[in-house]
Backbone bond lengths (Angstrom), bond angles and torsions (degrees), N, CA, C in turn:
res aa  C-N    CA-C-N  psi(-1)  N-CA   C-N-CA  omega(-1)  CA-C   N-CA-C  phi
1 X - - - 1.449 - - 1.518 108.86 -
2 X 1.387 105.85 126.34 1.964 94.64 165.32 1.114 129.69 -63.19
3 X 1.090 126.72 154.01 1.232 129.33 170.94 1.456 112.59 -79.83
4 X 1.787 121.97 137.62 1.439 120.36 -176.17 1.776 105.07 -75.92
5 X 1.368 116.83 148.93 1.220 123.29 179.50 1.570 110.53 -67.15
6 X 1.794 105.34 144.10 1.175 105.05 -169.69 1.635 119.48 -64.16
7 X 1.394 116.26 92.24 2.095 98.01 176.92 1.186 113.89 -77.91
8 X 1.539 110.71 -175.77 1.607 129.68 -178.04 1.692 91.33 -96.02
9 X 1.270 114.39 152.88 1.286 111.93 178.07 1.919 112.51 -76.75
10 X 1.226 97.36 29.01 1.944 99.60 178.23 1.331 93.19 -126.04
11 X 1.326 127.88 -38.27 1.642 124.74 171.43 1.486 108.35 -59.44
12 X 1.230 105.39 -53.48 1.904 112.93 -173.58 1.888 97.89 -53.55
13 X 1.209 112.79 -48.45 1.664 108.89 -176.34 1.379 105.53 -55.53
14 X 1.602 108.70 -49.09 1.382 104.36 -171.17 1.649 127.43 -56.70
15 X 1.104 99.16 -34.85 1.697 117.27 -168.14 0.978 99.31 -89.18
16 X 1.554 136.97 -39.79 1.815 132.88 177.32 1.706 100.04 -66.86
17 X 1.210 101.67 -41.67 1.773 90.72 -161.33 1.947 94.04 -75.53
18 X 0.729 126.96 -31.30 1.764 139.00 -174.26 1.857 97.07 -55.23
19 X 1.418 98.21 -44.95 1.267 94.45 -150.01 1.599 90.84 -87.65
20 X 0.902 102.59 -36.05 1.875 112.91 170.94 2.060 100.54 -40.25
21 X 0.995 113.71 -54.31 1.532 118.52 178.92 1.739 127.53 -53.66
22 X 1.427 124.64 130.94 1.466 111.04 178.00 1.535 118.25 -60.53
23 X 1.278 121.78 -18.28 1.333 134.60 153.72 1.158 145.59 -45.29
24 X 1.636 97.82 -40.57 1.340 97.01 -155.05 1.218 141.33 91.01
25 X 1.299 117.62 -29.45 1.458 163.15 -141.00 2.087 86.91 -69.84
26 X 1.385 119.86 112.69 1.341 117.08 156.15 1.676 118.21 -72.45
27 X 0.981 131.15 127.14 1.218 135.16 162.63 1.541 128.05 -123.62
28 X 1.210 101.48 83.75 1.553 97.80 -174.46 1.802 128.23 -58.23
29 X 1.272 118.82 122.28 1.623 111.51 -164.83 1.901 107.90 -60.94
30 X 1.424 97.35 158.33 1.680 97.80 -171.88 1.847 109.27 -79.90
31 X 1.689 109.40 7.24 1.475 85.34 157.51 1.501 108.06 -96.55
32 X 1.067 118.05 42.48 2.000 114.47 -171.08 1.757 82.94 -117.46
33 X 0.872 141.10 85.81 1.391 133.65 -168.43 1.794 102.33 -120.04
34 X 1.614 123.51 159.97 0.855 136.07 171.86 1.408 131.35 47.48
35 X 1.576 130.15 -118.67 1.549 108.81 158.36 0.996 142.04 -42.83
36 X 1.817 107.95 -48.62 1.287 115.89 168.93 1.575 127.96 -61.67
37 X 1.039 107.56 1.79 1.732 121.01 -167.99 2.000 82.01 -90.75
38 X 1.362 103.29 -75.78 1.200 123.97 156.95 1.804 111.42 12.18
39 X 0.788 82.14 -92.71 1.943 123.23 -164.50 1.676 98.20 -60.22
40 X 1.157 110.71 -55.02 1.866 121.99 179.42 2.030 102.25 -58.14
41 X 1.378 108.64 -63.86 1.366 85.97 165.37 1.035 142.34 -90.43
42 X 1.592 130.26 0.86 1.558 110.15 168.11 1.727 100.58 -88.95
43 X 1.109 134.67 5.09 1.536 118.34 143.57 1.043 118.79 -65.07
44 X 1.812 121.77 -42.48 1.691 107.55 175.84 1.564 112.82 -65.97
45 X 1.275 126.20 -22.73 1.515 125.56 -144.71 2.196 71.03 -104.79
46 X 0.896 134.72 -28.22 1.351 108.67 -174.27 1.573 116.43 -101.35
47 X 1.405 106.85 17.85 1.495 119.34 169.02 1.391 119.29 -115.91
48 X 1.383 102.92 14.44 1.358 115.81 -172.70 1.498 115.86 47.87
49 X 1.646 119.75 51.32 1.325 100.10 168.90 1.511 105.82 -124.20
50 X 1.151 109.89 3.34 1.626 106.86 173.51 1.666 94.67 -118.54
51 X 1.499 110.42 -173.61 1.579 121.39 148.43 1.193 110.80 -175.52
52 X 1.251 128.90 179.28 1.279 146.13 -147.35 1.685 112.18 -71.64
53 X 1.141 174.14 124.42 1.381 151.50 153.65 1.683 98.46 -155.99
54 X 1.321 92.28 136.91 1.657 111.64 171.96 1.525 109.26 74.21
55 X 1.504 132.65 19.98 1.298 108.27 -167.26 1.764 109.83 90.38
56 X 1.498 113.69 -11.58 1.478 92.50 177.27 1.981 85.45 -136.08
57 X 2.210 87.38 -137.25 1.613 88.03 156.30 1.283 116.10 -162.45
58 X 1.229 124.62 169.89 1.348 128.86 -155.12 1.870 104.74 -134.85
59 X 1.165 97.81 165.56 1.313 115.80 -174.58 1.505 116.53 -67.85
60 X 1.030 112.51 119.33 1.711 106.25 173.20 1.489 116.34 -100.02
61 X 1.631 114.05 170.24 1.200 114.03 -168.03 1.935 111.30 -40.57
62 X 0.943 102.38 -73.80 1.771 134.23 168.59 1.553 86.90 -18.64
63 X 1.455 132.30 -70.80 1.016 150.46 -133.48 1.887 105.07 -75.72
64 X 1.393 103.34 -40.91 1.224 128.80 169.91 1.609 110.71 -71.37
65 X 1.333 124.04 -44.85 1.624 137.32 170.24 1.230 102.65 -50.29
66 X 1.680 125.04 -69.07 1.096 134.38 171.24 2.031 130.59 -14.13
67 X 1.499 97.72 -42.86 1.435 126.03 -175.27 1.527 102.83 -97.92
68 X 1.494 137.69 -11.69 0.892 131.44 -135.95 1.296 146.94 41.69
69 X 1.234 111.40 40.42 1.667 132.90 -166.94 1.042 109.22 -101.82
70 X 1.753 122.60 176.37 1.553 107.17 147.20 1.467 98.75 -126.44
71 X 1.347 128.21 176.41 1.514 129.40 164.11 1.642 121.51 -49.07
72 X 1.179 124.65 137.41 1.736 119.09 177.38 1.659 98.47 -51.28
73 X 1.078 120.32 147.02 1.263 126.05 134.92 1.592 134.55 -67.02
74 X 0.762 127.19 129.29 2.137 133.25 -169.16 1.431 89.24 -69.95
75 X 1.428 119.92 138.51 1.194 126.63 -174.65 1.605 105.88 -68.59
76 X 1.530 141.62 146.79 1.294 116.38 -173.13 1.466 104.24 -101.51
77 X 1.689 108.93 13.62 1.746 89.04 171.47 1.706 93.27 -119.16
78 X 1.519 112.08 67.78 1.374 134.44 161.22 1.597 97.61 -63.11
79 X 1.726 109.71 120.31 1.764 95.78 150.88 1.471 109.59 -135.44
80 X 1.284 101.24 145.56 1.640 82.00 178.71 0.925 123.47 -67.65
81 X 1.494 133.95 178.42 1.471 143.10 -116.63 2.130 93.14 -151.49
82 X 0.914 122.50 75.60 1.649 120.84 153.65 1.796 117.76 -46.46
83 X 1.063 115.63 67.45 1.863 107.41 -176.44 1.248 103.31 -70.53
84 X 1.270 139.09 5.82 1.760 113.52 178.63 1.197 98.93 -59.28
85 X 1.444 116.68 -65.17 1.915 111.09 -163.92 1.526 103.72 -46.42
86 X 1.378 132.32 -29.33 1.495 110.16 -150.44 1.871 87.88 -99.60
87 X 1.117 107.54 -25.98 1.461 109.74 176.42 1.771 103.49 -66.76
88 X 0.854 135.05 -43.68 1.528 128.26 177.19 1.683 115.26 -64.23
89 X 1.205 110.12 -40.03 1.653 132.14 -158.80 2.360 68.97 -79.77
90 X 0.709 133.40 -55.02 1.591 125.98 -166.76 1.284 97.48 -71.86
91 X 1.425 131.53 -64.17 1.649 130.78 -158.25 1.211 91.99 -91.37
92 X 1.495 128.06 -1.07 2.084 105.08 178.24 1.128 96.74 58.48
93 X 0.897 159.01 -50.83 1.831 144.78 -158.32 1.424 115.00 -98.03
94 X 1.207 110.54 126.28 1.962 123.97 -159.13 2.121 89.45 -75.45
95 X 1.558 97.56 156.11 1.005 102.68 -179.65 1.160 101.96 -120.02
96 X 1.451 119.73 156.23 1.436 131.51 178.99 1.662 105.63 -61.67
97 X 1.017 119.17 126.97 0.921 115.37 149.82 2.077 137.27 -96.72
98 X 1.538 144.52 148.73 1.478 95.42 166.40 1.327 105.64 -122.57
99 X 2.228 97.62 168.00 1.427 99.29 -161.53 1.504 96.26 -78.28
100 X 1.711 106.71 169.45 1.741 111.95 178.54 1.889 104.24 -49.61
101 X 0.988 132.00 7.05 1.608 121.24 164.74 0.651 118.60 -86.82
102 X 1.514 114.02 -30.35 1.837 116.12 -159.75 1.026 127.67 106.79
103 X 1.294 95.50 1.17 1.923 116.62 175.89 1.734 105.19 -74.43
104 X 1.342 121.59 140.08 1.054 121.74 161.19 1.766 119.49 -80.19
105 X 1.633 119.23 152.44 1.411 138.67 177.91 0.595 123.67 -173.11
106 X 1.338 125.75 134.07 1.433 133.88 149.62 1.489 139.45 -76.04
107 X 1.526 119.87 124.02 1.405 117.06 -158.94 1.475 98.63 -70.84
């Protein structure tokens, strides 16, 4: 068995609690502030176990290995999701939709 790489106990939070998420999603807690905020991820981001996405960062394969994890799998009865109806059925008020010309309507 390998041995897991040695972390800092603010990397180990970061990457357990990340990997804990359906996301992935890093969220560093608000006492990790300033340098140390700093310093904690460009060690993850230069070991390739996090990276950049959405404005923040997320767990990469490696990143998940690291913790002894693996990545979620995407559920395979994924379907996409049409929200106009459920968005109207909440706000009561119909949304524009437009026709394939470019014409505006409402259904």
């Amino acid at each position: 068995m390998d041995a897991l790489p040695k972390l800092s106990p603010a990397q180990s939070l970061l990457l357990r609690t990340a990997a804990r998420r359906a996301d992935g999603r890093v969220i560093p807690p608000d006492t990790l502030r300033g340098g140390a905020r700093v310093k904690v991820l460009t060690a993850l981001l230069q070991r390739g176990w996090i990276e950049p996405a959405d404005g923040g960062h997320v767990l990469t394969d490696a990143g998940y290995a690291t913790v002894g994890q693996q990545r979620p799998a995407p559920p395979d009865d994924a379907q996409p999701v049409d929200i106009t109806d459920d968005l109207q059925l909440l706000e009561g008020i119909p949304i524009r939709s437009r026709r394939p010309n470019g014409m505006q309507c409402t259904p």
